[in-house]
C-alpha positions in Angstrom: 0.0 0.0 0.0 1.8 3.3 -0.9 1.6 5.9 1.5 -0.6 9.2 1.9 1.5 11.5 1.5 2.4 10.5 -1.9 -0.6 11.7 -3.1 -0.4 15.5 -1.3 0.1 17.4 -4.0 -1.3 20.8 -5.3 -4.5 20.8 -6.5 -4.1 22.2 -9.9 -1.3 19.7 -10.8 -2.0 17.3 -13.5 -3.7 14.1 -12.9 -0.9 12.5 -14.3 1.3 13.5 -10.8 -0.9 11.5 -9.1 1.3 8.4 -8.2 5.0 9.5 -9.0 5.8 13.2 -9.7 4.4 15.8 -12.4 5.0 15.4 -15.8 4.5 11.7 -15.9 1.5 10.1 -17.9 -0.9 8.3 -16.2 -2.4 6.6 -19.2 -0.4 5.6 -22.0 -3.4 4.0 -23.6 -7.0 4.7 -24.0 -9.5 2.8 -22.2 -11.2 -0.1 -24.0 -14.6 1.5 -23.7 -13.0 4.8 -26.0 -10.5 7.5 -26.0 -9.4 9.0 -22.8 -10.2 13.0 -23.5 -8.3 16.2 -22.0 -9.7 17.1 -18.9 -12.1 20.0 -18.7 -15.3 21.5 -17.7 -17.2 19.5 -15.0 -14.6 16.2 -15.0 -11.7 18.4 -14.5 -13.7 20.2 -11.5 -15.1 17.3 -10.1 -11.3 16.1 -9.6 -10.3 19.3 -8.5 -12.7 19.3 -5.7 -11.4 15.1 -5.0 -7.9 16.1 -4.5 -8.7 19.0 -2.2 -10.5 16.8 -0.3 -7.9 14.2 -0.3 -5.0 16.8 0.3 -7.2 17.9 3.1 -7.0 14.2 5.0 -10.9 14.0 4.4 -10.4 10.4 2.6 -14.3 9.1 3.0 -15.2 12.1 0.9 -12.5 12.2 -1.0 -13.7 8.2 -1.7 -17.0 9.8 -3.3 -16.0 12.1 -5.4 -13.0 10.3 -7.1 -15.5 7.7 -7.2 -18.0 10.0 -8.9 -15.3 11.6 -11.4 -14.6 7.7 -12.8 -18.4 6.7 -12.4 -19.8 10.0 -14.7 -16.7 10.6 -16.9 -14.7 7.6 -17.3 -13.3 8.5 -20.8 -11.5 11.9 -19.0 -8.2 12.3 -18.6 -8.4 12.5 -14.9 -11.1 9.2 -14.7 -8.2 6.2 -14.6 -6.2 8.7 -12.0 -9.2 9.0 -10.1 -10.3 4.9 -9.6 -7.0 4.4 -8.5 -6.9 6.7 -6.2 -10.6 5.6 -4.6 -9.1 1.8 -4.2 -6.4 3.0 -2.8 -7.7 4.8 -0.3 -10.7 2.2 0.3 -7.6 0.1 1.0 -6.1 2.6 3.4 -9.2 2.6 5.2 -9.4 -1.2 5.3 -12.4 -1.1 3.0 -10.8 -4.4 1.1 -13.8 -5.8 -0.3 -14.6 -2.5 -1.9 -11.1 -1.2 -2.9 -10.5 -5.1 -4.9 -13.8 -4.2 -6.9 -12.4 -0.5 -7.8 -9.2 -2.0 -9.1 -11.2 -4.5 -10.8 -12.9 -2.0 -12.8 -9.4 -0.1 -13.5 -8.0 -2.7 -14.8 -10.8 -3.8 -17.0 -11.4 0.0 -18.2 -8.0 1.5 -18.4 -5.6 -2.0 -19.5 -3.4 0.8 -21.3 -2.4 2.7 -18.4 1.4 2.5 -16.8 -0.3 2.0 -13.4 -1.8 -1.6 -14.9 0.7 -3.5 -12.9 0.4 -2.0 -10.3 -3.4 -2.2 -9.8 -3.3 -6.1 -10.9 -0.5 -6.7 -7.9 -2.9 -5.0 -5.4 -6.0 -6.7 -6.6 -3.9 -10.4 -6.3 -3.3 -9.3 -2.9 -6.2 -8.5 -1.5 -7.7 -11.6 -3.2 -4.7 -13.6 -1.4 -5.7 -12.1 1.4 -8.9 -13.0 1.6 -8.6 -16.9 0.9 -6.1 -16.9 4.2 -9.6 -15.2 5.9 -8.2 -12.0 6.3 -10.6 -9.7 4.3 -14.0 -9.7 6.2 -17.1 -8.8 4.5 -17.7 -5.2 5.2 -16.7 -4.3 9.1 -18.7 -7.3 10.9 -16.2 -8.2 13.3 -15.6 -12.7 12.1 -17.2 -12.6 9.0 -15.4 -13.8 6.9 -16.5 -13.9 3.0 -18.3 -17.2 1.3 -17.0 -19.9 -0.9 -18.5 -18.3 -3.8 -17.3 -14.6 -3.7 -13.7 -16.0 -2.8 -13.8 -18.2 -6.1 -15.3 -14.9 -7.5 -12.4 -12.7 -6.6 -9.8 -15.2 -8.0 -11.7 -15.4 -11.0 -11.5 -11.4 -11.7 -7.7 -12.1 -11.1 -6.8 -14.8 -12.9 -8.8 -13.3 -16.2 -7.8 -9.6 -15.7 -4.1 -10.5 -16.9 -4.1 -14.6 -18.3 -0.4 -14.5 -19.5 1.2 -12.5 -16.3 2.1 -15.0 -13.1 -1.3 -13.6 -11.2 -3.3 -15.8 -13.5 -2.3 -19.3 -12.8 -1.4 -18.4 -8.9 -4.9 -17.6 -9.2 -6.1 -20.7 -10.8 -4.4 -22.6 -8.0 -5.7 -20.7 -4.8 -9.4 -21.6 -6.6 -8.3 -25.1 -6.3 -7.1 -25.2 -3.0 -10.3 -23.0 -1.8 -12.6 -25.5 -3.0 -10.0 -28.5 -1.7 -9.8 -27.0 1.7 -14.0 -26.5 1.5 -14.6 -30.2 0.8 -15.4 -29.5 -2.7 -13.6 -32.5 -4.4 -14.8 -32.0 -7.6 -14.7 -28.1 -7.9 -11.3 -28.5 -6.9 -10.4 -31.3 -9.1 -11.5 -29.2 -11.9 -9.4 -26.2 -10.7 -6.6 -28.0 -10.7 -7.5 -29.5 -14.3 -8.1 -26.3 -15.5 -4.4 -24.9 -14.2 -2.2 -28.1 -15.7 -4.2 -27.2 -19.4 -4.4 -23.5 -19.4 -1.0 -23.1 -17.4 1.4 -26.3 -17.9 4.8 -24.5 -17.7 3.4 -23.1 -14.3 5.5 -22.3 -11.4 2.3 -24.2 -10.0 1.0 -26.6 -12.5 3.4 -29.4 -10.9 2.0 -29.4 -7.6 -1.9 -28.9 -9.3 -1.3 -32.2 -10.8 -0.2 -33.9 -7.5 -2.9 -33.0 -5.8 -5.1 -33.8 -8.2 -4.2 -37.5 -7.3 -4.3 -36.5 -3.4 -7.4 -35.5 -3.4 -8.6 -38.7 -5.3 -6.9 -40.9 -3.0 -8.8 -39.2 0.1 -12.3 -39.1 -1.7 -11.6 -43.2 -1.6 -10.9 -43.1 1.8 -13.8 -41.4 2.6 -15.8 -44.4 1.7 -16.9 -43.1 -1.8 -18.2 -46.2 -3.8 -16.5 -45.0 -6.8 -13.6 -47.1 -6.5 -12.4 -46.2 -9.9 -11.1 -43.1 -7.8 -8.1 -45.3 -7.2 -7.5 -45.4 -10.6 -7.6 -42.0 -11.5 -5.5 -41.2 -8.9 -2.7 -44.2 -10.0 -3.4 -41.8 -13.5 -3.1 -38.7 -11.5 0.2 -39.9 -9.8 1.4 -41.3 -13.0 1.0 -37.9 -15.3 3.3 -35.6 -12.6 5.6 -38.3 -13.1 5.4 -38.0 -17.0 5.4 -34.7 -17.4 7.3 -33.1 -14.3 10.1 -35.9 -13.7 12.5 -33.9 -11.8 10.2 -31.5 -9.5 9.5 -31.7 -6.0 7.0 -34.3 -5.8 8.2 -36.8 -8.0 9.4 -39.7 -5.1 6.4 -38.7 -3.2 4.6 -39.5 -6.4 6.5 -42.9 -6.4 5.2 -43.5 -2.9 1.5 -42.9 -4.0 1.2 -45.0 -6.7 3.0 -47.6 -4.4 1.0 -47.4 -1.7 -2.1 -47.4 -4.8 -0.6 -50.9 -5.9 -0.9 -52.4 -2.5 -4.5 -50.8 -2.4 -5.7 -52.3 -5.2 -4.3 -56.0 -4.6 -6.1 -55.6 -1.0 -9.0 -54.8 -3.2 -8.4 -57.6 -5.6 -8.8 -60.4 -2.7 -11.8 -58.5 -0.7 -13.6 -59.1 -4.0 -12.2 -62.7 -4.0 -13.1 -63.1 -0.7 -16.8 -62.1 -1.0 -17.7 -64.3 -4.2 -16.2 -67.2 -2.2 -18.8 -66.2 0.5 -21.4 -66.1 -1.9 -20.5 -69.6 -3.3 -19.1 -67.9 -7.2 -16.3 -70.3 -7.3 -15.4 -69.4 -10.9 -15.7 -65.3 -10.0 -13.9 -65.9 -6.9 -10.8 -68.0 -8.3 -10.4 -64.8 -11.0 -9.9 -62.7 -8.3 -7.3 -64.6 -6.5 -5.7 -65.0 -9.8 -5.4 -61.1 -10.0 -3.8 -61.3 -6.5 -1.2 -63.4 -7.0 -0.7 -61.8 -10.5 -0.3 -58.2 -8.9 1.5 -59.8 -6.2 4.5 -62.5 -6.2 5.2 -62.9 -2.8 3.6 -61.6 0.6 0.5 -62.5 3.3 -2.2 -62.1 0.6 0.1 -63.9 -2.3 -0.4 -66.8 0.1 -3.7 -66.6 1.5 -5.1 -65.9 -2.5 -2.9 -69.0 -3.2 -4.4 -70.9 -0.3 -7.8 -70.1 -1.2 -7.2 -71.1 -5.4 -5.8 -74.6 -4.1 -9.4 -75.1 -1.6 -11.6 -74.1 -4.7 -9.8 -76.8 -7.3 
């Protein structure tokens, strides 16, 4: 957050002296909704009347008018100058929630200005900050903002700049929101979505692993889908692939280990209960997989035991 007194300058100095020092331009591009037009008249006074206000330490109204200079005339000179400045001081005030939609609509409006980069950093951070619950909604004291507008916020990240770094650091935090809510699917999908759109990712690699993690825990759960084992031997299986040497690759290894011992365990439970049910031929199929998936071991010789009693 830069400080006030940045901004404390004289009142008739150019909008473009708002952030750094006179003489510099503000917006080196027009706006996508037209061409950004010399300030005059009623947008130049409107300003005028926001930066005495703001000079004067009176930042709520300050708040309203820059707000009302970008709302009413946001193809002036003065209207990409004056959003900034309202999120900045909404984020001064600890107004979060507010000040992340204002740079939203900056950076949407105004991708030409040399204060894009700037705006986007601030609008990952709040959003950052708000999946560690540190951006309340409004001032209610523990209230901490839903599923949905968390996802939301990301979203306006991730798509406000899709080739800088903000994007798929974006696209990951939605992942981990929905993993840390429960959300196996949503979060499978995020995840998805990252190692597609983003493969080359600082955080693809570890999208991918968990990908397979949280497969592996849905099956714990007790979800009857036991091709979740499978998907996550798949899961496992593609970091390997396509990120050999990262991070995760023996814990990886491990996974589709521990998958293997899984799925011969698996392999004789199903034995076991067609031998209960008297399907000989079912059952003896079964053991055959164990001892297949498995030359040596406790079950190797209990499947083994089992074959020689159904002859």
């Amino acid at each position: 957050m830069m400080p006030s007194h940045t901004f404390l300058l004289p009142v008739l100095c150019s909008a473009a002296c708002l952030l750094i020092s006179c003489g510099s331009d503000v917006d080196d591009a027009p706006p996508l909704i037209g061409t950004v037009q010399a300030s005059s008249g009623p947008a130049a006074a409107l300003y005028q009347k926001a930066q005495a206000s703001d000079q004067a330490g009176d930042a709520k109204k300050a708040i309203k008018l820059y707000k009302k200079n970008a709302d009413l005339y946001p193809t002036s000179h003065d209207a990409p100058s004056a959003r900034l400045r309202q999120a900045q001081l909404l984020e001064q005030r600890g107004e979060q929630v507010e000040a992340f939609d204002a740079y939203s609509d900056f950076l949407q409006r105004y991708q030409g200005s040399s204060f894009y980069s700037q705006a986007l950093a601030r609008q990952s951070a709040i959003a950052k900050a708000a999946t560690q619950g540190n951006v309340k909604s409004g001032f209610i004291f523990g209230s901490k903002l839903d599923t949905g507008k968390l996802v939301g916020m990301l979203e306006k990240v991730r798509d406000s700049a899709p080739q800088a770094n903000t994007a798929p650091a974006a696209q990951f935090q939605i992942g981990e929101v929905y993993q840390n809510k429960g959300k196996a699917p949503e979060a499978i999908a995020a995840f998805r979505k990252l190692t597609l759109d983003w493969p080359d990712s600082q955080q693809a690699p570890e999208g991918q692993y968990r990908i397979g993690v949280i497969l592996v825990e849905e099956a714990k759960r007790g979800n009857q889908d036991m091709g979740n084992l499978d998907r996550a031997r798949e899961a496992f299986e593609d970091y390997l692939s396509r990120y050999p040497g990262r991070a995760r690759a023996n814990d990886a290894r491990q996974q589709i280990a521990a998958l293997g011992s899984q799925d011969v365990q698996r392999s004789y439970d199903v034995a076991e209960f067609y031998r209960r049910k008297g399907d000989s031929e079912s059952a003896r199929f079964y053991y055959r997989e164990v001892l297949k998936k498995h030359g040596s071991g406790p079950l190797h010789d209990k499947a083994q035991m089992a074959l020689q009693s159904l002859q």
